[in-house]
N, C-alpha and C positions, 0 to 999 in steps of 0.2 A: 599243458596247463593253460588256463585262460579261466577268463569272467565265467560265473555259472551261470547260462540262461534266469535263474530266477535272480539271481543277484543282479542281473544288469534290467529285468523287467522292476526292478524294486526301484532300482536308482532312475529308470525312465519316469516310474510314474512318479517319482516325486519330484521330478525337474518339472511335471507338466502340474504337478496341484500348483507348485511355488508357480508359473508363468500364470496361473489363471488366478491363484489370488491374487498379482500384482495387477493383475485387469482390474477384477472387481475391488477392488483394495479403494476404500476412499479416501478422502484429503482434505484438508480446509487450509485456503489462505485468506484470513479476511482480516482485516483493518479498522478499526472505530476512533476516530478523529474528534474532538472537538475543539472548537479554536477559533482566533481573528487570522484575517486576510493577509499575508504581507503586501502584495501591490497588486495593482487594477490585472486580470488575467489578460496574455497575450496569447491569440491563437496564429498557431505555425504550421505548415504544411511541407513537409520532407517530397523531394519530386519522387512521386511513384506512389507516395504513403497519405492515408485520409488526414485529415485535418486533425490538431491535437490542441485543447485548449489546455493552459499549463499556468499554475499560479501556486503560490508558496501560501504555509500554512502552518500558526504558530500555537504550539501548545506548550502549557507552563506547568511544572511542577513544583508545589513547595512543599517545604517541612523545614522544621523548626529544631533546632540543633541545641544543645547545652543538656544537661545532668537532668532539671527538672522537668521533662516534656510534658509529664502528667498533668503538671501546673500551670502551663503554656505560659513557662517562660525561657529565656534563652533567644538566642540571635533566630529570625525567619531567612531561612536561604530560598534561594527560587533558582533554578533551571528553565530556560526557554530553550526547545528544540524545535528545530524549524524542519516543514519536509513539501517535499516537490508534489504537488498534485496538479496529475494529466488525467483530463477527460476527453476519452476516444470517441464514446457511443453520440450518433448522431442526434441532434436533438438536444441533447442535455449538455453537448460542449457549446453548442450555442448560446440556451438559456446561461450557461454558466459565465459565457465569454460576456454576455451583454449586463446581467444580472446583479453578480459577483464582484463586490470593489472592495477597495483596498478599506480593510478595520473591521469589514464586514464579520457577522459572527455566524460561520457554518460548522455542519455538522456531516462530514465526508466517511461513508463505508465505501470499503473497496479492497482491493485486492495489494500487496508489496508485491513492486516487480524489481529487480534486481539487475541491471542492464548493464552494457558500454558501449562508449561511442568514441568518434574520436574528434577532438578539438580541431580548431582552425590550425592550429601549428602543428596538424598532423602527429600529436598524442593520442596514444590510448587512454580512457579513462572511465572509469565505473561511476554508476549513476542509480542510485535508489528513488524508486518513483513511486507513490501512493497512485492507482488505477482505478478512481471513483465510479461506483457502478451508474445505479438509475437514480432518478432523480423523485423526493418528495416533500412539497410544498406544506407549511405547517403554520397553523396562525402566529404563532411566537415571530418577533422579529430575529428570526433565525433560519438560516438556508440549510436543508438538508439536502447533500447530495448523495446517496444510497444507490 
């Protein structure tokens, strides 16, 4: 007794559709920010690693709590969530490092990278990083980095 020749050519080719749709299989990771600056961006250079310009970035949320919303009344709560944005691609960490000040009002696409590293005191520790793509310029007094 054993596998029958066509039972295991059935189970082969369906291991090879599954590997080749995982090839052609697509994906989206993107990100749409808009927001003020938290401080002037500092660029850092890791030895061996391109240059990374890196500046924090505040988005608010509100909404309006109490029974009658319809009627916009009730207390306004607000949520600010702050997130790390690094810009890698040459050129645009530049414009962004010189550009880019603190209050300023941009408007950052780009990719969530999920990372860790480890501190000065030799911890490990995980780090969520907005990945700003390319960069475009807009009459509004507002930075778009895409």
């Amino acid at each position: 007794s054993g596998v029958s020749p066509v039972v295991l050519r059935q189970f082969v080719r369906h291991e090879s559709e599954v590997a080749s749709s995982l090839v052609l299989e697509r994906s989206l990771n993107r990100v749409q920010l808009l927001g003020r600056v938290g401080q002037d961006p500092v660029m850092r250079q890791v030895e061996g690693k391109n240059p990374v310009t890196i500046f924090s970035l505040a988005t608010n949320e509100m909404w309006r709590s109490g029974e009658n919303e319809t009627y916009q009344m009730g207390d306004v709560s607000q949520k600010t969530t702050w997130h790390r944005i690094s810009v890698f691609r040459p050129g645009l960490r530049d414009v962004a490092y010189q550009y880019v000040k603190k209050g300023s009002r941009i408007y950052v696409e780009g990719k969530v990278d999920y990372g860790e590293y480890t501190d000065k005191n030799n911890v490990r520790r995980q780090a969520t990083t907005i990945i700003a793509g390319k960069a475009l310029l807009h009459s509004e007094p507002v930075w778009y980095l895409t």
